[in-house]
Z-matrix of the N, CA and C atoms (Angstrom, degrees):
N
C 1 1.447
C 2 1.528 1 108.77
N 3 1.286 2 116.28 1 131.20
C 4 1.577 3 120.31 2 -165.24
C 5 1.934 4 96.98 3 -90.25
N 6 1.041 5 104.15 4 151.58
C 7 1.751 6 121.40 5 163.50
C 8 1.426 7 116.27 6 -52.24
N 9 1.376 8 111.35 7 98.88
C 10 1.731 9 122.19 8 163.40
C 11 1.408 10 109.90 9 -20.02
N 12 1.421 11 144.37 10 106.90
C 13 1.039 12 155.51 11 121.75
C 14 1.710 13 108.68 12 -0.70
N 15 1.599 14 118.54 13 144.76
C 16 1.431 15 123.65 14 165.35
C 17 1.489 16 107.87 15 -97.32
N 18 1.270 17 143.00 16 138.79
C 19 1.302 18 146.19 17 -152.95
C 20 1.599 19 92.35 18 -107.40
N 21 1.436 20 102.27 19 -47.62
C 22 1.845 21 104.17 20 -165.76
C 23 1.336 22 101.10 21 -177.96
N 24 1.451 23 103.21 22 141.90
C 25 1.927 24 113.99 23 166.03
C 26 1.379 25 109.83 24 -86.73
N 27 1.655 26 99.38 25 139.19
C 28 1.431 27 110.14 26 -179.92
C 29 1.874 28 92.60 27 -123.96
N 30 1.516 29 96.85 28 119.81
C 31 1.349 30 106.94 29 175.11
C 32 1.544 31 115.15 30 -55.85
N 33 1.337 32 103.89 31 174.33
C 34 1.988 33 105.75 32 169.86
C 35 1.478 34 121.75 33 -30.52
N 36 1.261 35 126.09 34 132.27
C 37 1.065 36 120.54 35 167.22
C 38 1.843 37 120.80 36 86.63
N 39 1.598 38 95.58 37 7.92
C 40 1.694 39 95.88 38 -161.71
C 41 1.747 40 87.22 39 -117.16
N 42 1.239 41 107.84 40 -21.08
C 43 1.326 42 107.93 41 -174.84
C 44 1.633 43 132.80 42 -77.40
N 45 1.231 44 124.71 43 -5.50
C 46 1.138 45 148.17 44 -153.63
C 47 1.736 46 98.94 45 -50.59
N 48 1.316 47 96.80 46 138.36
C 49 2.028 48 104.20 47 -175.36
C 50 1.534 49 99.31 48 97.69
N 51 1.057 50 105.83 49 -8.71
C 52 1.912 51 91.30 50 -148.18
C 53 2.174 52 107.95 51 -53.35
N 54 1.136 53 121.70 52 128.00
C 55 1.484 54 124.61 53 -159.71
C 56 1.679 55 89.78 54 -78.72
N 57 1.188 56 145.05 55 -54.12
C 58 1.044 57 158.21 56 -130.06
C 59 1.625 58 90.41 57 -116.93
N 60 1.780 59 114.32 58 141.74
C 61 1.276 60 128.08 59 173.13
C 62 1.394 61 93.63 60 -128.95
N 63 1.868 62 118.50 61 147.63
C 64 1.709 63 121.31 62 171.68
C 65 1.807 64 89.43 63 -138.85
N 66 1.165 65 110.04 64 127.66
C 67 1.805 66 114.56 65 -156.89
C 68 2.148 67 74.04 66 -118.29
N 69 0.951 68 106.05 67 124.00
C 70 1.516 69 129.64 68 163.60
C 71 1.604 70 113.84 69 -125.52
N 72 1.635 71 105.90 70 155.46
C 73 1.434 72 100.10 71 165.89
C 74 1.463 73 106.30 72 -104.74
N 75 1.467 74 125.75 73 -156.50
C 76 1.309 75 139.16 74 -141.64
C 77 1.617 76 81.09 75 -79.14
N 78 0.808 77 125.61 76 -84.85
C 79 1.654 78 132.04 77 -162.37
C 80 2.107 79 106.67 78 -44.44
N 81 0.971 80 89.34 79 -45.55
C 82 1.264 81 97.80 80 179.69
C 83 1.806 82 113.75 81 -58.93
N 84 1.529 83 116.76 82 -29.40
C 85 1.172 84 124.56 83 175.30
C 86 1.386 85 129.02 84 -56.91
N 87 1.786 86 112.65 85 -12.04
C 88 1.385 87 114.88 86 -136.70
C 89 1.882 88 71.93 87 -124.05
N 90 1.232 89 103.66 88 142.81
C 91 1.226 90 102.39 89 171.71
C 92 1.698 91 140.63 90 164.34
N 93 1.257 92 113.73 91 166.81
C 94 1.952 93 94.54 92 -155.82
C 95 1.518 94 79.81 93 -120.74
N 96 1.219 95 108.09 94 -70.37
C 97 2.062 96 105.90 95 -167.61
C 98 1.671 97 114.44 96 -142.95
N 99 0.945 98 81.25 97 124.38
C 100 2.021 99 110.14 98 -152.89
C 101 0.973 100 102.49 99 -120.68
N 102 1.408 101 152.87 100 177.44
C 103 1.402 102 153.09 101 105.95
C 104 1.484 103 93.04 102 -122.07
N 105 1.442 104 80.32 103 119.53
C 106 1.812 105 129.04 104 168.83
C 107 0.978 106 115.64 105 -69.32
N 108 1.611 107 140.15 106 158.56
C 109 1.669 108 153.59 107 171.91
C 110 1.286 109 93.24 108 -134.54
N 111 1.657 110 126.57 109 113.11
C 112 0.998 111 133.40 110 159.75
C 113 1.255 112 119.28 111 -81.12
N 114 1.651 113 113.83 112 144.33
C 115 1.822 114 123.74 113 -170.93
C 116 1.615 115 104.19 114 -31.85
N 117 1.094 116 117.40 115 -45.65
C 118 1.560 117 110.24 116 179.49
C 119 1.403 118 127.60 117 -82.58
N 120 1.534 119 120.10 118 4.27
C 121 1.364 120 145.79 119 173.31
C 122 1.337 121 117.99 120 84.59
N 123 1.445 122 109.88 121 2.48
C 124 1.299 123 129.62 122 151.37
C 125 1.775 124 109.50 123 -31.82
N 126 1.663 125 110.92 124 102.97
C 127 1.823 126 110.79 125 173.39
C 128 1.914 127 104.75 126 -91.08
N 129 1.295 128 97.06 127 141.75
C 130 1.216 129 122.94 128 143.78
C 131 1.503 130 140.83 129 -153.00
N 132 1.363 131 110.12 130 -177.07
C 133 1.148 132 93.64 131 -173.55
C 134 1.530 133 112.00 132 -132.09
N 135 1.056 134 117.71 133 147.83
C 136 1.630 135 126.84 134 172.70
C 137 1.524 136 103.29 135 -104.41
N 138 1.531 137 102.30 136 150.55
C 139 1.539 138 128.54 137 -158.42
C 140 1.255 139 111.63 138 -172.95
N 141 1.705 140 110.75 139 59.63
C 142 1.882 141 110.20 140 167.09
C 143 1.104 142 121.29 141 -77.66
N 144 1.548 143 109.49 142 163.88
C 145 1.457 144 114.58 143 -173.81
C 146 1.987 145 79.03 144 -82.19
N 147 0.798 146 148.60 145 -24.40
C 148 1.643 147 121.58 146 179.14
C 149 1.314 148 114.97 147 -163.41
N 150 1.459 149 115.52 148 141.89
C 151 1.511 150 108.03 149 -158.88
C 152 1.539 151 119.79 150 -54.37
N 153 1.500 152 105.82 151 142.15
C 154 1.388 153 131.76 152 171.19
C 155 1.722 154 159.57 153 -76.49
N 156 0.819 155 134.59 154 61.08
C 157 1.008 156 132.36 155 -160.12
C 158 1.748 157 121.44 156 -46.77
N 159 1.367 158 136.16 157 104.54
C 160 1.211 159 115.66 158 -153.15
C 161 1.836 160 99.75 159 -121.85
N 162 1.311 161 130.60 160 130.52
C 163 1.157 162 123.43 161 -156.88
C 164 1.601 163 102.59 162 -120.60
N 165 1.207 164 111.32 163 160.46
C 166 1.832 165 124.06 164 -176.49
C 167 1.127 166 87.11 165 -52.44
N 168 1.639 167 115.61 166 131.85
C 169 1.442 168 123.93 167 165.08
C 170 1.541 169 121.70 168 97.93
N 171 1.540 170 107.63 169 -6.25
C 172 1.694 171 113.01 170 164.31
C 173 1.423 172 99.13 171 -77.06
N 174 1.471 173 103.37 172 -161.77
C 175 1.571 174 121.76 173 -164.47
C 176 1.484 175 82.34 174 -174.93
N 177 1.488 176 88.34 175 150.99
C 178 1.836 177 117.87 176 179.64
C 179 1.921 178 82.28 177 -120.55
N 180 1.331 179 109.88 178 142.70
C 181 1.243 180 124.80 179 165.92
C 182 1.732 181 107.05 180 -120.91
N 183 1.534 182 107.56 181 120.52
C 184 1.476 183 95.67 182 -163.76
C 185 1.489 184 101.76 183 -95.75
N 186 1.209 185 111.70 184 -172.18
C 187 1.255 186 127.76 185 174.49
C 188 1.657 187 117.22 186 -37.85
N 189 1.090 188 111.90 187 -44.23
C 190 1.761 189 115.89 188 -173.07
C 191 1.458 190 100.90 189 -94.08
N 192 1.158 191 132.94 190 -0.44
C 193 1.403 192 118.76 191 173.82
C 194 1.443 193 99.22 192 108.88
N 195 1.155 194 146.26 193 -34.77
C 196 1.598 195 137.39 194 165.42
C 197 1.538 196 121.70 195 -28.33
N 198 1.075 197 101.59 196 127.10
C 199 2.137 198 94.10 197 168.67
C 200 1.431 199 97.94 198 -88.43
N 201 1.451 200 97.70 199 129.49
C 202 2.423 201 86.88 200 137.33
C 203 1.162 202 103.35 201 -134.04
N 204 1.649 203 97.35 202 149.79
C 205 1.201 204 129.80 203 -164.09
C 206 1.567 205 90.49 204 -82.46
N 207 1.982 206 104.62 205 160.10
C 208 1.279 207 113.01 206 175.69
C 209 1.368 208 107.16 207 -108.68
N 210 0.779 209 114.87 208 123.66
C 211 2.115 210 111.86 209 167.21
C 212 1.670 211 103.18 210 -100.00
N 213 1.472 212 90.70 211 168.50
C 214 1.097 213 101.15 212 175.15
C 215 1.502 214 103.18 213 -125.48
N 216 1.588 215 108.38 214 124.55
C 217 1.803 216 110.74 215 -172.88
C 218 1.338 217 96.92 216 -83.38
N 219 1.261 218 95.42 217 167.82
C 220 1.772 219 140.08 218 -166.38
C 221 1.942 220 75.38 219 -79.43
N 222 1.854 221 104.65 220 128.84
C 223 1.452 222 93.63 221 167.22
C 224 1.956 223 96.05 222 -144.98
N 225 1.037 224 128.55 223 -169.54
C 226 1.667 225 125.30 224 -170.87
C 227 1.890 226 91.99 225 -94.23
N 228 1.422 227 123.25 226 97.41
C 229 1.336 228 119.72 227 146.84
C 230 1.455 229 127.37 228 -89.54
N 231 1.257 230 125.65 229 -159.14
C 232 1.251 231 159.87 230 164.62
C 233 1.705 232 129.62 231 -108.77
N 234 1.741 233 126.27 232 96.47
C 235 1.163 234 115.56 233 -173.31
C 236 1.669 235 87.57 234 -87.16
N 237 1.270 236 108.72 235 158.84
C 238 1.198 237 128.71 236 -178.93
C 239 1.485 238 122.30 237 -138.42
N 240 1.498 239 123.29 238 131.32
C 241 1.490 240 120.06 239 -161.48
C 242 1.533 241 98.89 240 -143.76
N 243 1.495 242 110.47 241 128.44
C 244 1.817 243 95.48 242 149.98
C 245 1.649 244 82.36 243 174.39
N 246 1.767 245 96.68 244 -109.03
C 247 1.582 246 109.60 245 166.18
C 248 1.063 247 134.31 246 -89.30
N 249 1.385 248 107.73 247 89.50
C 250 1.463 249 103.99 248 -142.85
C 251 2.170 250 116.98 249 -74.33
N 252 1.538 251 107.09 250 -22.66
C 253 1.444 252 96.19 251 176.25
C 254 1.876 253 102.98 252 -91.62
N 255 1.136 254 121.07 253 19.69
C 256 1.444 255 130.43 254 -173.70
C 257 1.682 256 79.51 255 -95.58
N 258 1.483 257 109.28 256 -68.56
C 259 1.506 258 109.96 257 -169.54
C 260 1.356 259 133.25 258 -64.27
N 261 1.315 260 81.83 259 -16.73
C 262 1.961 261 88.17 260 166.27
C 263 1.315 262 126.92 261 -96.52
N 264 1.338 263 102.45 262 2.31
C 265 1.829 264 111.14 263 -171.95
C 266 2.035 265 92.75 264 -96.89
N 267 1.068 266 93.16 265 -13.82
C 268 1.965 267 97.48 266 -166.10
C 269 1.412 268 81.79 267 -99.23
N 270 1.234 269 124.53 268 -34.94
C 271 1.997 270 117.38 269 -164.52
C 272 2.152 271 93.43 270 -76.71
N 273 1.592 272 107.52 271 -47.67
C 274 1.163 273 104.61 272 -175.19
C 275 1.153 274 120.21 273 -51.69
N 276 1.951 275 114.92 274 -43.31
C 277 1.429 276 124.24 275 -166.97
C 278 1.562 277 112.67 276 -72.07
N 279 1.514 278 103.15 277 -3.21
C 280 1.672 279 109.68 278 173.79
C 281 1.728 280 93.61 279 -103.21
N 282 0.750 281 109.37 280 23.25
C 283 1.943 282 87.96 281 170.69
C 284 1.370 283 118.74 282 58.76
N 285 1.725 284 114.10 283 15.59
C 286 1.744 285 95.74 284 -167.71
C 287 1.539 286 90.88 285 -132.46
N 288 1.436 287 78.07 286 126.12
C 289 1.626 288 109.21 287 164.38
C 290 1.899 289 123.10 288 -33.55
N 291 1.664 290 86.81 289 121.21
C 292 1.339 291 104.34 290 -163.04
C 293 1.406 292 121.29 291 -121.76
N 294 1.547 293 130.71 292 117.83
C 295 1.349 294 121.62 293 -154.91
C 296 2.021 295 80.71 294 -97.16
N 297 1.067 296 116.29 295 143.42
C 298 1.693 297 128.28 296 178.69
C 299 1.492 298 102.00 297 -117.34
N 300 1.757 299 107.73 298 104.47
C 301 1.706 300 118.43 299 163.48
C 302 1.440 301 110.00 300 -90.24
N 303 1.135 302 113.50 301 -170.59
C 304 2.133 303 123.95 302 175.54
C 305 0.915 304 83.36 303 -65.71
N 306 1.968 305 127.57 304 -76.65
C 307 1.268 306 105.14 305 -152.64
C 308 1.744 307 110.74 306 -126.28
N 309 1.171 308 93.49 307 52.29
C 310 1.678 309 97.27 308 177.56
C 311 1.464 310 112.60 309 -165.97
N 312 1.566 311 114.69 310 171.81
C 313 1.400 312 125.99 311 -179.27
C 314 1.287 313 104.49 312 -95.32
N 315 1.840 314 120.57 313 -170.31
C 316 0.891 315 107.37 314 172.17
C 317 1.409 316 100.74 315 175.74
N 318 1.566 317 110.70 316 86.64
C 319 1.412 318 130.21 317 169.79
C 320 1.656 319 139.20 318 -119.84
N 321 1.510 320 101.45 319 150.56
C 322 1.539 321 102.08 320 -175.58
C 323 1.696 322 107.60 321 -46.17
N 324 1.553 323 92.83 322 121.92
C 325 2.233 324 91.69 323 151.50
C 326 1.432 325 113.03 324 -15.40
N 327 1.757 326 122.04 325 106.31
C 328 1.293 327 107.48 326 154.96
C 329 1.597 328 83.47 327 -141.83
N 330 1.872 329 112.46 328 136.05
C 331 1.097 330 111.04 329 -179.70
C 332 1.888 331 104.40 330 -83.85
N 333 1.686 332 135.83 331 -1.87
C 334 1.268 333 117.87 332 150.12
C 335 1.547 334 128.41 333 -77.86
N 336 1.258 335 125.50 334 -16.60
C 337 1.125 336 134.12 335 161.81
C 338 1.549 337 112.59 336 -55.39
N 339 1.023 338 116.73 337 -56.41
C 340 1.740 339 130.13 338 -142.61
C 341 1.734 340 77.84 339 -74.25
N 342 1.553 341 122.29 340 -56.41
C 343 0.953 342 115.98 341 -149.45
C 344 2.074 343 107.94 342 -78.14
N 345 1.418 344 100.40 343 -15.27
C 346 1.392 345 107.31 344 -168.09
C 347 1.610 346 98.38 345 -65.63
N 348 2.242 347 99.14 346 -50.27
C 349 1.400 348 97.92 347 163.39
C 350 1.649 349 151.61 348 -49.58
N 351 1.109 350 85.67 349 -28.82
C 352 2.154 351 93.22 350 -174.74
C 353 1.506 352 77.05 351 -82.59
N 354 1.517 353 141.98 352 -38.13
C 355 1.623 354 118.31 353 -170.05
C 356 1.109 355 88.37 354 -59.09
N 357 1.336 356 151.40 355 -41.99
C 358 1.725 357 131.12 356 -156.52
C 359 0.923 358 124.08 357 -82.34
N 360 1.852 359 114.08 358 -7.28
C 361 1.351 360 128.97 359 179.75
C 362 1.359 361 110.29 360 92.86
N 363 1.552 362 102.65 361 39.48
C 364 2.063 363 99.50 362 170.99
C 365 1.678 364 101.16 363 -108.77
N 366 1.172 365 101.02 364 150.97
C 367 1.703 366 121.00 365 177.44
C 368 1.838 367 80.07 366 -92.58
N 369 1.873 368 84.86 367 123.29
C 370 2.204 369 99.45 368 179.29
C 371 1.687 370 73.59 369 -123.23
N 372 1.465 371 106.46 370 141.67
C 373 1.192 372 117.23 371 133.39
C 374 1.471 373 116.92 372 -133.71
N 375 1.915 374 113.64 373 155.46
C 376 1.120 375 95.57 374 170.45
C 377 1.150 376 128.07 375 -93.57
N 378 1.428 377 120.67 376 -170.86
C 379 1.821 378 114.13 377 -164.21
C 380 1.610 379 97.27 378 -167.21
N 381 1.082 380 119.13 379 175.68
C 382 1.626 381 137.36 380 -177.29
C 383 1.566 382 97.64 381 -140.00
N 384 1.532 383 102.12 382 115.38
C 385 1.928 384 97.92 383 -174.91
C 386 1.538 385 90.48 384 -161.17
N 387 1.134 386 138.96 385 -177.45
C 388 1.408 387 150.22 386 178.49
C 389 1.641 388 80.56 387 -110.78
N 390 1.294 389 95.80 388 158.30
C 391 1.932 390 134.80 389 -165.48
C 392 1.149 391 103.14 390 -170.32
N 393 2.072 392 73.47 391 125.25
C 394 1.209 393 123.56 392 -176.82
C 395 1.366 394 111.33 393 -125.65
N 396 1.120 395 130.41 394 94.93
C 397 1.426 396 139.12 395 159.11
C 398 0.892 397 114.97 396 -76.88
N 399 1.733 398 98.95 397 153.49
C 400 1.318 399 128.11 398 165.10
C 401 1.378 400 111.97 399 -12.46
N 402 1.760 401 138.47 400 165.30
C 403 1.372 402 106.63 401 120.98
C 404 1.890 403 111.86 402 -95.42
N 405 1.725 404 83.29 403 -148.62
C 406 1.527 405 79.86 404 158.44
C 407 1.285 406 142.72 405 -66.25
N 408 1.534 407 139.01 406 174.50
C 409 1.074 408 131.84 407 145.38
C 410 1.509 409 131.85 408 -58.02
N 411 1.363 410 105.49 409 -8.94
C 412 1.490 411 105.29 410 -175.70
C 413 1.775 412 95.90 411 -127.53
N 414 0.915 413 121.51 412 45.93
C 415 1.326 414 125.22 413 178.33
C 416 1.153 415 130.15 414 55.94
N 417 1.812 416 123.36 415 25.69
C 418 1.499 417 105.49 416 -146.26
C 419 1.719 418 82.30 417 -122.51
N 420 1.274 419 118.33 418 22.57
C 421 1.616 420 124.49 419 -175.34
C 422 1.317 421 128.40 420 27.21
N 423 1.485 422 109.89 421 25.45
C 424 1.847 423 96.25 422 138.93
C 425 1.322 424 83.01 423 -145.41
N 426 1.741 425 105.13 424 155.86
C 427 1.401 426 127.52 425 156.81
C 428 1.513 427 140.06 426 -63.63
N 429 1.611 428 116.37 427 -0.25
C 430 1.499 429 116.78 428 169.16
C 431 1.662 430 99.17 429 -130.42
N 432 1.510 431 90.21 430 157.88
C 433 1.774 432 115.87 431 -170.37
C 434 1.596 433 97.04 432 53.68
N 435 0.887 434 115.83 433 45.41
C 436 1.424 435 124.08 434 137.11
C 437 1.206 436 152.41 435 -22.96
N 438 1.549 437 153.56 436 127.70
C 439 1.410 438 144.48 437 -160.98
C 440 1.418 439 96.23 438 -143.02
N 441 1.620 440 123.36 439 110.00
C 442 1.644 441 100.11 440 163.04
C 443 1.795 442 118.87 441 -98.34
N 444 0.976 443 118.45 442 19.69
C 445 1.596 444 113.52 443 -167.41
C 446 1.092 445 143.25 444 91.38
N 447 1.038 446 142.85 445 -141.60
C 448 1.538 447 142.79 446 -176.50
C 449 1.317 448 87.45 447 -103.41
N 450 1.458 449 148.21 448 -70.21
C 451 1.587 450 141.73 449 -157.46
C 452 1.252 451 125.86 450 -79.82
N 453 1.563 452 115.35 451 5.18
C 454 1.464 453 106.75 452 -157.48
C 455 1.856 454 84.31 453 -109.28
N 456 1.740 455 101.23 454 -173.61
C 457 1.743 456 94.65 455 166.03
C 458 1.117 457 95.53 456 -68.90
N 459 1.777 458 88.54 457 -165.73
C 460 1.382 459 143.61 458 171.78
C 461 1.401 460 114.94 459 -88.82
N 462 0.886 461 125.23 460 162.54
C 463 1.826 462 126.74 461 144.28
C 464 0.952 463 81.29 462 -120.20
């Protein structure tokens, strides 16, 4: 018996019922053609026409009409505390993906980051949590290799 096909992504909120859960981390979210193992060992497979960005709270609707839900797994970040739009303008100007709380940061383990940060005077600790970043500014939900459209700049 071959692996259920994905029919189409239904962003946040489109998925509701979905029987089936597939818990990925950040890297794992992004994606063109995969075959997935859902929590119940339920296989399928994904096959976009172009890679995807898929965020906590979508749903894959497969071929037979089933939803699964997307989680986002528990992966090794960085909480981050001090100044916080000081620290996000230095996290942005590096290109790396940044989850934004009330009162904290919230980035992947990188031991040049962590250390660029405590030079600026941020309290890093590490932690094990699911991450959720930002997306883009232009909606295309991640911040590198980027496209803004007809109105935005250039690089």
């Amino acid at each position: 018996m071959s692996d259920i096909p994905v029919a189409q992504v239904l962003k946040r909120g489109q998925g509701a019922g979905a029987s089936e859960t597939v818990v990925l981390d950040y890297d794992g979210r992004f994606l063109r053609r995969k075959r997935l193992v859902a929590e119940s060992g339920l296989a399928f497979v994904v096959d976009l026409e172009k890679t995807t960005s898929l965020d906590d709270g979508d749903a894959l609707e497969l071929g037979d009409g089933r939803l699964v839900a997307v989680r986002a797994a528990a992966e090794d970040v960085l909480e981050i505390r001090g100044s916080l739009a000081r620290l996000a303008w230095h996290i942005g100007n590096r290109h790396t993906p940044c989850q934004i709380c009330d009162d904290h940061l919230v980035i992947q383990r990188d031991p040049v980051i962590r250390h660029m940060l405590e030079h600026l005077g941020a309290d890093v600790r590490e932690t094990v949590r699911p991450f959720t970043p930002e997306g883009g500014a232009y909606g295309h939900g991640r911040t590198h290799s980027h496209e803004h459209g007809h109105t935005a700049h250039a690089h």
